[in-house]
C-alpha positions in Angstrom: 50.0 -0.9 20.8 50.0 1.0 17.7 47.6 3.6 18.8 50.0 3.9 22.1 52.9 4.9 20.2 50.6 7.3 17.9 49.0 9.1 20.6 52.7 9.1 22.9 54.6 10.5 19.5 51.5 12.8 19.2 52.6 14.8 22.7 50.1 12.7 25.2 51.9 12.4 28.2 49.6 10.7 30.5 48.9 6.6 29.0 47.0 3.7 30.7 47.7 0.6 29.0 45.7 -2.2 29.8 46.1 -6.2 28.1 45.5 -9.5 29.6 47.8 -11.4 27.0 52.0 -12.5 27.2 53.9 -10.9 24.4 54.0 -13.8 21.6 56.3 -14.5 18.9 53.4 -13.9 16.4 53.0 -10.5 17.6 56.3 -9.1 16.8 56.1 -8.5 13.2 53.4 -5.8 14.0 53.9 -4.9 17.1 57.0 -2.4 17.1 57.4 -1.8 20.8 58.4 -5.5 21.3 61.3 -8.0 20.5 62.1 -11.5 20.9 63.7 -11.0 24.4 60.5 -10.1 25.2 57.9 -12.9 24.4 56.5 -14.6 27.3 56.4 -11.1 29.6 52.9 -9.3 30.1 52.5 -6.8 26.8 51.1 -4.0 28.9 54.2 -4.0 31.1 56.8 -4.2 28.0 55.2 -1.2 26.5 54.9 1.0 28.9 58.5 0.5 29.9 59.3 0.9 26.0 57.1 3.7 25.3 58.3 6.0 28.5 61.9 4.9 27.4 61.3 6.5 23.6 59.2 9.4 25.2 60.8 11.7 27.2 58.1 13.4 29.6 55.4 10.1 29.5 54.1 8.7 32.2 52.8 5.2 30.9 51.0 2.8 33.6 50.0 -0.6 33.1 47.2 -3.1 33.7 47.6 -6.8 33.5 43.8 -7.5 33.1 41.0 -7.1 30.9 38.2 -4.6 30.9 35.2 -6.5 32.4 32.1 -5.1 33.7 33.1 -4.8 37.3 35.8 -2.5 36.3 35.3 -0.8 33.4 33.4 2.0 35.1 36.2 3.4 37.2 39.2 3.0 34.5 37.3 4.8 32.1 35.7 7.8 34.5 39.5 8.3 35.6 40.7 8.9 32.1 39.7 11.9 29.7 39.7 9.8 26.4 39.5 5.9 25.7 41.2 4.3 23.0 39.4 0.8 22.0 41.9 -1.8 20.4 40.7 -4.6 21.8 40.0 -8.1 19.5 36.9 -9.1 21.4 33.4 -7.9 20.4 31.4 -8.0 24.0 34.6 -6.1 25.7 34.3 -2.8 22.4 30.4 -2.8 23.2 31.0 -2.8 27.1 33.8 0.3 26.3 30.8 1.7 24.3 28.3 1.6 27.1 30.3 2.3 29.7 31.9 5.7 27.9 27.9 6.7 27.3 27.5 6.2 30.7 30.4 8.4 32.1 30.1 11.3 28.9 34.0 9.7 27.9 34.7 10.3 23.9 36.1 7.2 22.3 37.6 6.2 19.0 36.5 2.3 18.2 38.9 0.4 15.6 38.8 -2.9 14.4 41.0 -4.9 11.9 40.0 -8.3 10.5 42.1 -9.7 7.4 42.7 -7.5 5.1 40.0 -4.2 6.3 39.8 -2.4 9.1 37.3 0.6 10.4 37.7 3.0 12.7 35.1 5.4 14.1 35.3 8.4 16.7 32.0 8.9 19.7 31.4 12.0 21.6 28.7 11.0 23.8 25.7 13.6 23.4 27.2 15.2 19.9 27.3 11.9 18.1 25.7 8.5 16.5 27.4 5.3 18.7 28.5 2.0 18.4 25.2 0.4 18.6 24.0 2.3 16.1 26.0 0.7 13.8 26.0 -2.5 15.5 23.0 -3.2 17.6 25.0 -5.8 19.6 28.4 -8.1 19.3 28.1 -10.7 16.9 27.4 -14.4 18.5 30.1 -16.3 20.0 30.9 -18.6 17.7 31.4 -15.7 15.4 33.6 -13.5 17.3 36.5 -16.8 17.7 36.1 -17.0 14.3 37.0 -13.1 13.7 40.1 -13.7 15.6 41.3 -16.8 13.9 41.1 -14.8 10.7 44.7 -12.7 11.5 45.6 -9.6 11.6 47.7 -7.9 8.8 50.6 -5.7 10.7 50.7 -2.5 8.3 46.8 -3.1 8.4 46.9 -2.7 12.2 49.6 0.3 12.4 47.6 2.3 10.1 44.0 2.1 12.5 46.1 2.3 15.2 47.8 5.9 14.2 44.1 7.1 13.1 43.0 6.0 16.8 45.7 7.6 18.5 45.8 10.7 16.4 42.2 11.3 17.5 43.0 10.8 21.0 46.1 13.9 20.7 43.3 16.1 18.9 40.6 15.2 21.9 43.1 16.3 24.1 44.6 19.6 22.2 41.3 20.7 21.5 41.5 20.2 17.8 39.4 18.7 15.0 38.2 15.3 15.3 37.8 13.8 11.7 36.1 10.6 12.9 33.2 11.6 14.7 30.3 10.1 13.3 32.2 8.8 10.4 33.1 4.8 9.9 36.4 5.2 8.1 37.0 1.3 6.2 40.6 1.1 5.0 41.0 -2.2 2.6 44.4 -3.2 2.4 43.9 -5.4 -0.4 42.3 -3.1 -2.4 44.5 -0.1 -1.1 41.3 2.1 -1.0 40.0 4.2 1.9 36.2 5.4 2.3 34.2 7.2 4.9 30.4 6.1 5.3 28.2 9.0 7.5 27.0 7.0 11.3 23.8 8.1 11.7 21.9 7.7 14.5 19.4 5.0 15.3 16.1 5.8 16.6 15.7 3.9 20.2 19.6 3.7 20.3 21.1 3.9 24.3 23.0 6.9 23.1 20.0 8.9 22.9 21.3 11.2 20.0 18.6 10.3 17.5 16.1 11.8 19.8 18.4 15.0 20.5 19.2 15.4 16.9 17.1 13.7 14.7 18.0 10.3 13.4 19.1 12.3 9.7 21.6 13.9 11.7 25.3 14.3 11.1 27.2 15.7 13.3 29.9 18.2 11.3 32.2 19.7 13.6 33.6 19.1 17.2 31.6 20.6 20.0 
């Protein structure tokens, strides 16, 4: 919900929020848009209540549900810009595929203990998700990602980069993320950039428009 209230503060006034899970006591020390009154109620229908109440102007809809395969194509062909914050690995790489599919920009972000990365696609203009990651990890690897917590701070931070992208999509204005993996490590308070390039027989296609020693430099 972080990236909600980013891109909302940022002047978006048109939000599609869409989470499966009930607010939780464990998610109110980072989530800012809920409170104890709350736990037990569906989180996408708290915050878009809270987020049009603290926004003048929004229009915030919500979606009790996850994004599976049989859906995922017409939420994200209806919206102009996607905003991945979801915890599961299959569900970011279906968002990937699905964006490619229907030429929707996406920012990806991910927190696990004390890092998290974030990373901005333009289909056609830029490297994608699998050409960083080929494919989700196994399983058994992804349920141990999300026992591993999830620092709040750690998650507000990735969250405002994704939703500040999202604003600049929409305004027409610099994108600083595409095809650049920004890792921010809260432990050792240090942020870096590393270029995407991308990979030759990647889905995305762009190594064989650009060259797979391309970096893409500027918004198209």
């Amino acid at each position: 919900m972080p990236a909600a209230s980013s891109a909302a503060g940022g002047g978006a006034t048109d939000i599609t929020l869409i989470d499966p899970d009930m607010v939780e006591l464990s998610n109110l020390p980072r989530q800012t848009l809920f409170f104890e009154s709350d736990v037990g109620w569906p989180k996408a229908e708290v915050a878009a209540r809270r987020l049009e109440e603290r926004f003048t102007g929004l229009r915030s809809r919500a979606i009790v549900g996850r994004v599976e395969a049989s859906t995922a194509m017409a939420l994200i062909s209806a919206h102009d810009f996607v905003i991945d914050a979801t915890d599961d690995p299959a569900t970011k790489f279906l968002i990937n595929d699905v964006c490619l599919a229907t030429a929707r920009p996406f920012v990806y972000g991910g927190v696990l203990g004390f890092q998290g990365q974030a990373l901005t696609v333009v289909p056609g203009h830029s490297a994608c998700l699998r050409c960083l990651f080929e494919a989700p990890p196994p399983a058994t690897e992804g349920a141990s990602c999300r026992e591993a917590g999830i620092l709040g701070p750690l998650a507000g931070f990735i969250g405002s980069l994704q939703g500040g992208e999202g604003v600049n999509y929409l305004r027409r204005q610099p994108l600083a993320l595409v095809g650049r993996l920004l890792t921010y490590d809260l432990r050792r308070g240090g942020v870096r950039q590393v270029a995407v390039q991308p990979r030759a027989g990647c889905q995305c296609g762009a190594a064989e428009i650009f060259g797979e020693g391309y970096q893409h430099k500027e918004r198209p």
